[in-house]
ChimeraX commands (.cxc) that place a marker at each C-alpha (Angstrom):
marker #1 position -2.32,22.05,-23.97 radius 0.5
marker #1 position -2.28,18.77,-25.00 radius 0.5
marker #1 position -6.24,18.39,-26.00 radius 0.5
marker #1 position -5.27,16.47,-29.65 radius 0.5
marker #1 position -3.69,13.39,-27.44 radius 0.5
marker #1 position -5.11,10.79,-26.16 radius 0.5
marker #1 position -4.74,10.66,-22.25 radius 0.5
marker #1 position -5.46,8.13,-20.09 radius 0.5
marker #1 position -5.49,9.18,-16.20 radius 0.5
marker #1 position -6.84,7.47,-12.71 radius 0.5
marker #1 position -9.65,8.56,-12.35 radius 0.5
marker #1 position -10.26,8.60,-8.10 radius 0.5
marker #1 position -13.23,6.76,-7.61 radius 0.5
marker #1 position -12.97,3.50,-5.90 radius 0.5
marker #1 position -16.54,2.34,-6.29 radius 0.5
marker #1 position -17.26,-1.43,-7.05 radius 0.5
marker #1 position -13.51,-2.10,-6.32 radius 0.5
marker #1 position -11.64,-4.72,-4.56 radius 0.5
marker #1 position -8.99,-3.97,-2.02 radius 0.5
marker #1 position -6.91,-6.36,0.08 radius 0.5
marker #1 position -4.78,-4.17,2.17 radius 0.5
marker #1 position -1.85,-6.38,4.53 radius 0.5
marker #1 position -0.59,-4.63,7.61 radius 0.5
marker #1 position 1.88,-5.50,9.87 radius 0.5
marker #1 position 1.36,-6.10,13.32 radius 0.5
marker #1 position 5.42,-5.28,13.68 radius 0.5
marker #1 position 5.12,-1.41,14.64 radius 0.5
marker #1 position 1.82,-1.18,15.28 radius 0.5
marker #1 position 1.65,1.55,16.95 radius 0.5
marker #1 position 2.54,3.42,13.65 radius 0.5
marker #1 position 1.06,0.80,11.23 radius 0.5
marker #1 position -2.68,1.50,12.74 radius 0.5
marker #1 position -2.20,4.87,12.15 radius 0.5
marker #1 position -1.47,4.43,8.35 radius 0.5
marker #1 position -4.41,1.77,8.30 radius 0.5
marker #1 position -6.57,4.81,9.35 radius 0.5
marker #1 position -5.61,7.06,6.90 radius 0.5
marker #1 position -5.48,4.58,4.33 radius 0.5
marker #1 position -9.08,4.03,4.83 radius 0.5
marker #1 position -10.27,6.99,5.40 radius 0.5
marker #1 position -9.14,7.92,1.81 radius 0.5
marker #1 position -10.73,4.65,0.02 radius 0.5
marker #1 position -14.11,5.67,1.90 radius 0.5
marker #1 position -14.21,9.17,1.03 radius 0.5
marker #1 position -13.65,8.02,-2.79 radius 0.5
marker #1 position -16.61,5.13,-2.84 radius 0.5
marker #1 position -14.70,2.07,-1.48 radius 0.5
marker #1 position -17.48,-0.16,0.47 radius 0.5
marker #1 position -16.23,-1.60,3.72 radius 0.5
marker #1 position -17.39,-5.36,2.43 radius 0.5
marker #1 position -15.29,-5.11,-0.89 radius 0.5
marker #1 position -11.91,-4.17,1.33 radius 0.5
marker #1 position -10.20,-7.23,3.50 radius 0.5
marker #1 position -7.73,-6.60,5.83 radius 0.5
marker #1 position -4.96,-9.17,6.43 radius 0.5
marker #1 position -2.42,-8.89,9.54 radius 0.5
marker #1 position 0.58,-10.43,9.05 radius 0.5
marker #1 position 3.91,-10.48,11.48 radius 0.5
marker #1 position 5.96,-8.03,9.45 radius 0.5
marker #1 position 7.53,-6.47,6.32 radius 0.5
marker #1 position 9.34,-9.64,5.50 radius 0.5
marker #1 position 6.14,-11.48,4.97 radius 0.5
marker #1 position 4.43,-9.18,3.09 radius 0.5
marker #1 position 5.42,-10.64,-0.36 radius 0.5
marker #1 position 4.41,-14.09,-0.14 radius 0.5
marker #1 position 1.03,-12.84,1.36 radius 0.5
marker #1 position 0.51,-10.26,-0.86 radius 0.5
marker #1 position 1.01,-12.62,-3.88 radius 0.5
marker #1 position -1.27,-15.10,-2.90 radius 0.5
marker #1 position -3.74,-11.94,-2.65 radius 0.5
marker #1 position -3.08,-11.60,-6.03 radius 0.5
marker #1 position -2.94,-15.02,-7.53 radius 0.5
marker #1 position -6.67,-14.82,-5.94 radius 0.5
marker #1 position -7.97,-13.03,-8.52 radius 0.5
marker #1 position -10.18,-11.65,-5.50 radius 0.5
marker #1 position -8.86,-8.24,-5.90 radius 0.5
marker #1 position -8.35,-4.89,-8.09 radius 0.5
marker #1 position -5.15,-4.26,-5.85 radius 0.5
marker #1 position -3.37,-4.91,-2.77 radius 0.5
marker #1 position -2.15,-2.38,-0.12 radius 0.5
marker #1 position 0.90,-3.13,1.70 radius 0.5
marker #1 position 1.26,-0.91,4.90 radius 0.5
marker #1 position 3.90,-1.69,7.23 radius 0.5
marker #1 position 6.97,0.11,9.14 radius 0.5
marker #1 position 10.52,-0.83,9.35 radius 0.5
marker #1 position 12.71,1.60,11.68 radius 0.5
marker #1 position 16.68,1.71,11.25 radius 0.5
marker #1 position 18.16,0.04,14.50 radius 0.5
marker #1 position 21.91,-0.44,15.27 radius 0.5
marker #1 position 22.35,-3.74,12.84 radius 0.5
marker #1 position 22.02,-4.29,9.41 radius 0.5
marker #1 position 18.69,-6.24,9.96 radius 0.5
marker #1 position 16.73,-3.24,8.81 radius 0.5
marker #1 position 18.71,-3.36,4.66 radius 0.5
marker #1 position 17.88,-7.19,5.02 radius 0.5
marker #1 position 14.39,-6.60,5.53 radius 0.5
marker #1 position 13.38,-3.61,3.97 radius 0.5
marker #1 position 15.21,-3.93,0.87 radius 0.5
marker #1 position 13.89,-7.85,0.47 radius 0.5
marker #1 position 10.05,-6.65,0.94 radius 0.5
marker #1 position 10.51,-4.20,-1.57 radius 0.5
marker #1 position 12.20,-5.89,-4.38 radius 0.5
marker #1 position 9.53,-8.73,-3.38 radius 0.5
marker #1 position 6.33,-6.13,-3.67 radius 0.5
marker #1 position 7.60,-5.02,-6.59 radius 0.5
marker #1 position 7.95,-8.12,-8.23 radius 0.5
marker #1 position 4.12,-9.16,-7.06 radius 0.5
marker #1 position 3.20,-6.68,-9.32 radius 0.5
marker #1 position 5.08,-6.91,-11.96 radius 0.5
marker #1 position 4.30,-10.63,-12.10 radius 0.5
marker #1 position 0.62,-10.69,-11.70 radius 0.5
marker #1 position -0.61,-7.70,-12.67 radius 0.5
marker #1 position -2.24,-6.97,-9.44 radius 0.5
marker #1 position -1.27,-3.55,-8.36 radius 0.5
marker #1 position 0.63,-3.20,-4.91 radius 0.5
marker #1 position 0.20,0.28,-3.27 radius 0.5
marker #1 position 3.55,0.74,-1.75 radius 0.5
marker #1 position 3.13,1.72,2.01 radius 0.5
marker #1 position 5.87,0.56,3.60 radius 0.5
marker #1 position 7.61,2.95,5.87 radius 0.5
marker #1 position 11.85,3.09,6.08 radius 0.5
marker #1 position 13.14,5.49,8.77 radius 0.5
marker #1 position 16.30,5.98,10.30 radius 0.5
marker #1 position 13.60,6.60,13.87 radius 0.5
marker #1 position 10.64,6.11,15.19 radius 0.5
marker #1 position 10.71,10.11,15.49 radius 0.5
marker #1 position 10.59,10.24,11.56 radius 0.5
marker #1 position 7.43,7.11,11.25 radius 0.5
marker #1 position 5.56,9.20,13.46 radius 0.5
marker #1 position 5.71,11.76,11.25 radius 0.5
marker #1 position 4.81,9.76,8.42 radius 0.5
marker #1 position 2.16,8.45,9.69 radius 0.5
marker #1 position -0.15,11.22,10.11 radius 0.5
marker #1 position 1.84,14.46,11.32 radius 0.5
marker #1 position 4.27,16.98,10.03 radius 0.5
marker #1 position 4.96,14.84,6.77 radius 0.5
marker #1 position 1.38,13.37,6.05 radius 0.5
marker #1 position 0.19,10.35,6.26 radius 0.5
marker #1 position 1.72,7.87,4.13 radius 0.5
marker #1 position -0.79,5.17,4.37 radius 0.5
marker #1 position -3.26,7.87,2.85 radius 0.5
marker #1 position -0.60,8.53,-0.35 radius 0.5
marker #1 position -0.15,4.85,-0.58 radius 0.5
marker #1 position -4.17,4.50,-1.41 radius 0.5
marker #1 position -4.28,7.15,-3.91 radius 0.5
marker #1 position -1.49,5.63,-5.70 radius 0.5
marker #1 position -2.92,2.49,-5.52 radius 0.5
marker #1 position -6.56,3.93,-6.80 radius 0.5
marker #1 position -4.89,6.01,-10.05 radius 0.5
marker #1 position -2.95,3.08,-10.85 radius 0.5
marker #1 position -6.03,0.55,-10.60 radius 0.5
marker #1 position -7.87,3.08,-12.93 radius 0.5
marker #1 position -5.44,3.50,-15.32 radius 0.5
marker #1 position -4.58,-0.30,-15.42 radius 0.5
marker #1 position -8.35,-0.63,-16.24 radius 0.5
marker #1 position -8.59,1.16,-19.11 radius 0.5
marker #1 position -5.65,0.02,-20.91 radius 0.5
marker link #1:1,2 radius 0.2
marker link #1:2,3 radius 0.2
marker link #1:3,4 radius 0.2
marker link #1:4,5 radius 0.2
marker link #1:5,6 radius 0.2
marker link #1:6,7 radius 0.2
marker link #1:7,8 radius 0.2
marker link #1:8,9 radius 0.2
marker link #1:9,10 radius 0.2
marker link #1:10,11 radius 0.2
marker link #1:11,12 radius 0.2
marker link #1:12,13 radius 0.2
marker link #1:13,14 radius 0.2
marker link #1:14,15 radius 0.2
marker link #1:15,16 radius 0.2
marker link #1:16,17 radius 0.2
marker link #1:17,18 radius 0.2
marker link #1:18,19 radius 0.2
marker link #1:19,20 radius 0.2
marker link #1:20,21 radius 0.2
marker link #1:21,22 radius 0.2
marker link #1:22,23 radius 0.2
marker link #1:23,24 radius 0.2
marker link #1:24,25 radius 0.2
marker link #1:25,26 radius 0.2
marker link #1:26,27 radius 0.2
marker link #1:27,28 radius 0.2
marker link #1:28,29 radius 0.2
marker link #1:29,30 radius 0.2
marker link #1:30,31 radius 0.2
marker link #1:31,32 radius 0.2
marker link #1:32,33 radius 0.2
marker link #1:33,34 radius 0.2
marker link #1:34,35 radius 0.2
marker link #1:35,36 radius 0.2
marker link #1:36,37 radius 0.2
marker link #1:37,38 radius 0.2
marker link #1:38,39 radius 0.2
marker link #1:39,40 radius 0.2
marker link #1:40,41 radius 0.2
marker link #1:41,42 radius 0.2
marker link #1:42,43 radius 0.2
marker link #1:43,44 radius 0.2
marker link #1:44,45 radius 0.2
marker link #1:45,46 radius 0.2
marker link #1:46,47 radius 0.2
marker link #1:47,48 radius 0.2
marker link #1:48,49 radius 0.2
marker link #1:49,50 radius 0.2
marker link #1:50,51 radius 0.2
marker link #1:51,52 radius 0.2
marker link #1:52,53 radius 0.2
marker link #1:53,54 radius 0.2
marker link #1:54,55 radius 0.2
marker link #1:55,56 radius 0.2
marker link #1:56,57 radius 0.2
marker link #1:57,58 radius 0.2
marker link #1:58,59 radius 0.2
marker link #1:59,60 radius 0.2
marker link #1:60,61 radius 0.2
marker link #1:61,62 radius 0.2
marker link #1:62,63 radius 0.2
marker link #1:63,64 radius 0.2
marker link #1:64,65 radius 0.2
marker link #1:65,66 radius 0.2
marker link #1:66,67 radius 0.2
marker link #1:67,68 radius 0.2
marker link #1:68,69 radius 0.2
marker link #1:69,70 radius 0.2
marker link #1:70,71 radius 0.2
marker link #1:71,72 radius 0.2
marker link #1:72,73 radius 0.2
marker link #1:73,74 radius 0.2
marker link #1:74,75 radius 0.2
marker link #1:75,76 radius 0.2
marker link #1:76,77 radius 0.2
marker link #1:77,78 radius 0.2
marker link #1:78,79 radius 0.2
marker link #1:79,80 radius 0.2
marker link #1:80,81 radius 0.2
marker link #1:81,82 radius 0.2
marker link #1:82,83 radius 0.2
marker link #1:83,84 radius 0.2
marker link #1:84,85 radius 0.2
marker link #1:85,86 radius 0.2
marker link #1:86,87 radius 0.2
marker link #1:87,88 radius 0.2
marker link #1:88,89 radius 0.2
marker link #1:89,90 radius 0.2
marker link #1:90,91 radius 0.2
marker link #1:91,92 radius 0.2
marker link #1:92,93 radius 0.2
marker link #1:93,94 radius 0.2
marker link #1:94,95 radius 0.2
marker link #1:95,96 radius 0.2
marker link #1:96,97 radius 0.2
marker link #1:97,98 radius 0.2
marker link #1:98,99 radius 0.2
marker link #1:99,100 radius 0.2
marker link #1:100,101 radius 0.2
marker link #1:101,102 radius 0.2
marker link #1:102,103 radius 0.2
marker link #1:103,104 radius 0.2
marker link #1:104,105 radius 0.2
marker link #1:105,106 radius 0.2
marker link #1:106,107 radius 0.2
marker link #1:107,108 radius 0.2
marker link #1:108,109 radius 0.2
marker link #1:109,110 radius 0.2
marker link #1:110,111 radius 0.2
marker link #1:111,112 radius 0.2
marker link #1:112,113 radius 0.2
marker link #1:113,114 radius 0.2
marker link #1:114,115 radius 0.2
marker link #1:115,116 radius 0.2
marker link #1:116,117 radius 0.2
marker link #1:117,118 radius 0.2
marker link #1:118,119 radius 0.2
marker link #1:119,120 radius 0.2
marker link #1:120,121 radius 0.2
marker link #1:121,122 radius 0.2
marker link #1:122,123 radius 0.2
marker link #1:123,124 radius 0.2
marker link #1:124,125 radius 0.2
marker link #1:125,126 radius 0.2
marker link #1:126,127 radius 0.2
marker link #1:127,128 radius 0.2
marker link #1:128,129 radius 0.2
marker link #1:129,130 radius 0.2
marker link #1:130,131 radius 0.2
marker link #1:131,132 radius 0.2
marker link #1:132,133 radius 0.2
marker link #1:133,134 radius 0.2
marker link #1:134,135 radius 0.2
marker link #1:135,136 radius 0.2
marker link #1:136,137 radius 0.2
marker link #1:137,138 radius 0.2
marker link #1:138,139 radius 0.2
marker link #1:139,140 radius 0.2
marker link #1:140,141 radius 0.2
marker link #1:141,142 radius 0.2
marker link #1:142,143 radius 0.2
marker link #1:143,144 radius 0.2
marker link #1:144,145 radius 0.2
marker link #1:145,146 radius 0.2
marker link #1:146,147 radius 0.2
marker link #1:147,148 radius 0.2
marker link #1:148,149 radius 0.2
marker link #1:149,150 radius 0.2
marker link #1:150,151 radius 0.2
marker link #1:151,152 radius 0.2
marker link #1:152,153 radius 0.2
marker link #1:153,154 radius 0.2
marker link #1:154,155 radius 0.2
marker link #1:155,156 radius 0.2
marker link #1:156,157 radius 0.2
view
């Protein structure tokens, strides 16, 4: 339809690349689940288990300060941020999961480094479950395609 424009796409081939991917050890239980699928897609699409580093961290709070020393590296193509943050009965969930967000985001935005956004938010632990690799997917996998397009688009522009 649109064969006289120039496109530039992802293409899904992770190959030669360089992944960190941070993790929290917060929620583990569901957080190893979305390391799984997460890697399980970057295999299947080329990634080589030496070019990927996994970092552990205590939680989501944490994540940006890691994850932009990952990317003031210069080590990596992009940086996957998996973690889970589950609604209790205080506000310390809005604290925390809006502050890693905003501070992912702005990783990104001021390094260039891509950030694959894996960062559960549920109102239960009923609902991460399901996130992380039953009746609504596997986020951690979604999270790595993301990252991958974005890494290959980022490359040819």
């Amino acid at each position: 339809m649109h064969d006289d424009i120039k496109t530039i796409e992802g293409l899904f081939d992770a190959k030669g690349l360089h992944f960190a991917v941070i993790a929290t050890r917060f929620n583990d239980f569901i957080v190893d689940r979305l390391i799984g699928g997460a890697f399980d897609y970057l295999f299947r699409h080329g990634a080589e288990k030496d070019k990927i580093t996994l970092v552990r961290i205590p939680g989501a709070f944490e994540m940006p300060v890691v994850c932009k020393k990952l990317a003031e590296s210069g080590k990596y193509d992009g940086i996957l941020a998996l973690g889970a943050v589950i609604r209790g009965g205080t506000p310390h969930f809005d604290f925390v999961a809006g502050e890693a967000t905003k501070g992912l985001a702005q990783v990104s935005l001021s390094t260039g480094v891509p950030v694959g956004f894996g960062l559960l938010t549920t109102d239960s632990i009923e609902q991460a479950i399901e996130r992380a690799g039953t009746k609504a997917g596997n986020k951690g996998v979604e999270a790595a395609a993301a990252l991958l397009e974005t890494v290959r688009v980022l490359k040819q522009l």
